[in-house]
N, C-alpha and C positions, 0 to 999 in steps of 0.2 A: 504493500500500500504506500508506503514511505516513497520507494520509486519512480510510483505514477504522481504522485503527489508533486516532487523535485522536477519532473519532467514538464506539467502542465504550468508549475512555475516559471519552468523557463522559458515556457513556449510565450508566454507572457507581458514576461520579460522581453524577450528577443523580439515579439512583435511591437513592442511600445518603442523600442530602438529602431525598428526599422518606419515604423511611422516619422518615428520623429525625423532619419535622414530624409524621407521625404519630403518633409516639412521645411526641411533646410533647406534642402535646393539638391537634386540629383546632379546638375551642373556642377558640382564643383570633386565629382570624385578623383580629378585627376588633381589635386592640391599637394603640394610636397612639401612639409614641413620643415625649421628650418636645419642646416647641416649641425650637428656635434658641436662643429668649432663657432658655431651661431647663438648656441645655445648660454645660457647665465652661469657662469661658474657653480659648482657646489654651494660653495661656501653665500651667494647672493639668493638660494634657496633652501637654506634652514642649518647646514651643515653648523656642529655645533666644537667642531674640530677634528684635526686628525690626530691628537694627544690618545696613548692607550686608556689615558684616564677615562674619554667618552665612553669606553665601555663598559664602566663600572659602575655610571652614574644611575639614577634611577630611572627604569623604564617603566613609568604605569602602573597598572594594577587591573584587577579582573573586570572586563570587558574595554579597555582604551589601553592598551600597548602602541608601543613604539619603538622607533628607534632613536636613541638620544641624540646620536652622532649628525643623523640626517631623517629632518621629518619627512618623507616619502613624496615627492614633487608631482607624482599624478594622482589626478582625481577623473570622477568618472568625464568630465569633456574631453580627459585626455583620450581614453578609451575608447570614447565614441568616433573622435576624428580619426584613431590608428583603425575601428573597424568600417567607417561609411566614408571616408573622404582620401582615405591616403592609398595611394597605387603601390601597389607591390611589385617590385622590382622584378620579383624571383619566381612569376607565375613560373614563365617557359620552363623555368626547372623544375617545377614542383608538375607539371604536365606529366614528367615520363615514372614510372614506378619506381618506387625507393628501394637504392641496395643496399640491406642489414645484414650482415651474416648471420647467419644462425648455426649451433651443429645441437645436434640431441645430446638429452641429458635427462636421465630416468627417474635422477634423485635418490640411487639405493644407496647410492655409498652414503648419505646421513646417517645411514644407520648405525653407523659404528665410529668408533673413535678415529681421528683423523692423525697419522701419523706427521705430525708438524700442522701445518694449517693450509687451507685452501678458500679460493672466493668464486664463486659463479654468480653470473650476471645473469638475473633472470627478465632484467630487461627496465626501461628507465631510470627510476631510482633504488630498485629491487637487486640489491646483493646478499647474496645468503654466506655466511661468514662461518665453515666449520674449522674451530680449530682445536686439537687436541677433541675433549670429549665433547665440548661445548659448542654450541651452536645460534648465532645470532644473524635478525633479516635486519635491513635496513628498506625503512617505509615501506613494509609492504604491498606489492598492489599487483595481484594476481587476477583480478577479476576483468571481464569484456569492455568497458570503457571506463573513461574518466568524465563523468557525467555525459557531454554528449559526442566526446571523441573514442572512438572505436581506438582498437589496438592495432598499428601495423603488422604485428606479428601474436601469434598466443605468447603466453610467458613461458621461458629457459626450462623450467623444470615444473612437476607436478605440486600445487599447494599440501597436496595430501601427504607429501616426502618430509615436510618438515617435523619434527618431536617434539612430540608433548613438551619435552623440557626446555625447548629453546626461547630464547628472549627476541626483543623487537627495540626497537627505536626508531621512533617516528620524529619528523621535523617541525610538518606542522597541519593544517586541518585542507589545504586544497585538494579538488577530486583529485589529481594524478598522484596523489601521497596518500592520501588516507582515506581506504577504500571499504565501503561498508559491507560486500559480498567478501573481502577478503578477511576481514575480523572475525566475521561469523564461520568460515571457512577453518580458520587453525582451530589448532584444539583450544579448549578452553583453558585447560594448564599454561597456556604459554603467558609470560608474563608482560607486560607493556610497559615502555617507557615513554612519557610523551611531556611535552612543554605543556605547561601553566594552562587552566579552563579546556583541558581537553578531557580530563576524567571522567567526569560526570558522563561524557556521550559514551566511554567503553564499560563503563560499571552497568547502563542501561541497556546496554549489549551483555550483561553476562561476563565480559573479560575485567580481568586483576588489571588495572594499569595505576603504575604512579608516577603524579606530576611533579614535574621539576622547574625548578626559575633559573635564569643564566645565573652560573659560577656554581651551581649545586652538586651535589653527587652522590652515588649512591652505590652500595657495592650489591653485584649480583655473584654469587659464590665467589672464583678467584678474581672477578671482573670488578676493575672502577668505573664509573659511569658518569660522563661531566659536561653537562648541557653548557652552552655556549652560544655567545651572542651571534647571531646572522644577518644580514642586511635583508628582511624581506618584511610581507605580511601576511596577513590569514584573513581568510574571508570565506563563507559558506550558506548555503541554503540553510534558512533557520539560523543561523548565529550570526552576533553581529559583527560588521567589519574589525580586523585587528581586536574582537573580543577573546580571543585564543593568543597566548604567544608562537613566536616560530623560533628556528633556535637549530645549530647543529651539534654535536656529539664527538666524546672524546671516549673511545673504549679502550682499555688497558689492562692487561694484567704486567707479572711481572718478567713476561717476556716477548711480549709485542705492544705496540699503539696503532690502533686505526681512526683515523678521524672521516668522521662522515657530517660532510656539507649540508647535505639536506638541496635545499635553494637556496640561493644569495648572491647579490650582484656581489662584483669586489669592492672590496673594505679593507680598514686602517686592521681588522683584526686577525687577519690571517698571520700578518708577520707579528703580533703580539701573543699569538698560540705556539709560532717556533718558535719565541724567546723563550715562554713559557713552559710549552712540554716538549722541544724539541731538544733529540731528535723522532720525529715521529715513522713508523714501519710503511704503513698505507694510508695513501690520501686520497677518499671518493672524493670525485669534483664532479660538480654540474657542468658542462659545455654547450649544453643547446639551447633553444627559447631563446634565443639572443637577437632576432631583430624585430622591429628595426631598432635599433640603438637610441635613435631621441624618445623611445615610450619603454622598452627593455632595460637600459642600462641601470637601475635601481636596483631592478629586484634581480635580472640576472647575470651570471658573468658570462662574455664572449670567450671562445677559448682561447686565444691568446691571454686573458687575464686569467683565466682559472690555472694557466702553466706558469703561469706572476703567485698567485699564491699558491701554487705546489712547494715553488723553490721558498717562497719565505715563511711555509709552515715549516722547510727540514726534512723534509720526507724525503724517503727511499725509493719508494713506486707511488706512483698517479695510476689511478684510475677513473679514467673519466664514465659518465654515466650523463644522465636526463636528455638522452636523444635516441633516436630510433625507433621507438615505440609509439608516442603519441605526436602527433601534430596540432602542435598548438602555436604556431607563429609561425612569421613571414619564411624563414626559409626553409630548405626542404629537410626534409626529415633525416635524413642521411649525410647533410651537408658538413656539420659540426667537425667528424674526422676532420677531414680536407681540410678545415680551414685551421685544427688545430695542426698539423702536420706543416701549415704553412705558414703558421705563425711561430712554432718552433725552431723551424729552421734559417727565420729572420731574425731571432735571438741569439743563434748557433748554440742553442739548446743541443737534447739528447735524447730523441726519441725511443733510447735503450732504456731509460726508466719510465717509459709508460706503458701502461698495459693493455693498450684498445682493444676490447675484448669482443667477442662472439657473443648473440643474443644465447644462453645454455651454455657458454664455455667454462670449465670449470679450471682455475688456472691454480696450480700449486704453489706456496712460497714458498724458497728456497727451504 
């Protein structure tokens, strides 16, 4: 019922938007907003510094979060004009079918203890993290869409593969991270970790989750667990805008760290986490959702800046994620590689520490 409900909502929604372009003037959908280097500096749109101190300062409280550093520059006009008025560059590309690799992957080896540790990519933001006995997903989302975008591909592996015993950490409450076929899906043992104002939605699902505020932590058996400020927001049917925090993730025992981004444009706090905890093992980065860049660049990072804070988190291996799967912006679905590959190579970076992976690839660390 919830489903049909979310849907007719947005059918709603999406018709009062398209009203309204019409209203505007269909005439004007070839309008091009103005370039990056046209655009107000940060800091003449709310940036409140790029001292590490901004991330410690106080972000809100339940239902108005934020971000201290930078109050978030678009509101829904911005929205509107990125989907009724601005021409998309990258139709022609987005015309031919998107190439993701995939290979299979059955999900039996969960079952057993993992000799060292390994990561498969089950696609988006969905890494499943077995290491030694232990077993943790990052943002789950096994299910058939993200509200009204379908899945390029099914997801890497079987949801059913996961154990009872494994944990979660989620980033924050949008459909392509927190999927409400996927919650119901795990077993009910598995445990949740989730940023600030999300509890209440998994306890009313039947799932254990406990919330956390930036710098918090929490041990799960040999594991530390340390929410972390992200540059993004949260917004959902039924909840109110940024009334959920968002937030990425520090997991740690005493012989590895994986830091998981969640979403987040780039920010002053990447390089205050490798001060911080580095040196860090694995670093999930977002790379995709990135255009067009005057309405994108807040909330996500382009991959040339997600390989910017790989190096200033300390990490060992990148692993990029948030492309291939859903299509949710201007460029093609598939395009992210490429453009990280080609922004590496004008850094005279090192493609030998990343790990671009196969939709179901399951890659071992050393």
């Amino acid at each position: 019922m919830r489903k049909n409900i979310d849907r007719r909502g947005f059918i709603k929604i999406a018709g009062a938007w398209g009203v309204g372009a019409a209203m505007a003037g269909c005439g004007r959908v070839g309008f091009e907003p103005p370039s990056p280097s046209d655009l107000p500096p940060p800091e003449a749109q709310g940036l409140v510094s790029h001292s590490p101190d901004s991330l410690y300062l106080p972000h809100g409280g339940d239902g108005a979060w934020f971000n201290p550093w930078w109050r978030g520059p678009n509101r829904f006009g911005s929205f509107f004009r990125w989907k009724f008025y601005y021409r998309n560059p990258f139709l022609a590309e987005k015309a031919r079918p998107p190439e993701v690799p995939r290979v299979e992957n059955d999900g039996a080896y969960l079952s057993e203890p993992e000799r060292g540790a390994s990561i498969t990519w089950a696609g988006h933001c969905t890494l499943v993290v077995k290491d030694g006995a232990d077993t943790f997903v990052t943002d789950p989302h096994f299910g058939s869409r993200a509200l009204i975008y379908g899945r390029v591909q099914p997801p890497g592996l079987p949801v059913e593969k996961i154990p009872g015993d494994a944990f979660c950490v989620l980033s924050h409450n949008h459909y392509d991270h927190m999927n409400e076929w996927t919650a119901n899906a795990l077993p009910e043992s598995v445990r949740w970790y989730v940023p600030r104002g999300l509890g209440k939605w998994f306890s009313e699902r039947g799932r254990r989750a406990e919330e956390l505020d930036w710098w918090q932590s929490v041990r799960h058996g040999k594991w530390k667990i340390t929410c972390l400020p992200a540059q993004h927001w949260s917004n959902r049917f039924w909840m109110a805008r940024n009334g959920s925090l968002w937030c990425g993730w520090l997991i740690e025992s005493g012989e590895r760290k994986y830091f998981f981004a969640g979403d987040s444009g780039y920010f002053h706090g990447f390089a205050e986490y490798g001060r911080k905890f580095g040196p860090i093992d694995v670093a999930m980065l977002p790379i995709g959702s990135y255009e067009p860049r005057w309405f994108m660049r807040y909330a996500h990072m382009k991959p040339g800046e997600a390989y910017r804070a790989f190096k200033e988190l300390r990490a060992r291996w990148m692993v990029p994620m948030h492309w291939g799967t859903f299509d949710l912006t201007d460029e093609p679905v598939d395009a992210p590689p490429r453009e990280l590959r080609r922004a590496v190579g004008e850094s005279d970076g090192n493609m030998g520490q990343i790990r671009l992976m196969a939709v179901g690839e399951r890659w071992r660390l050393g």
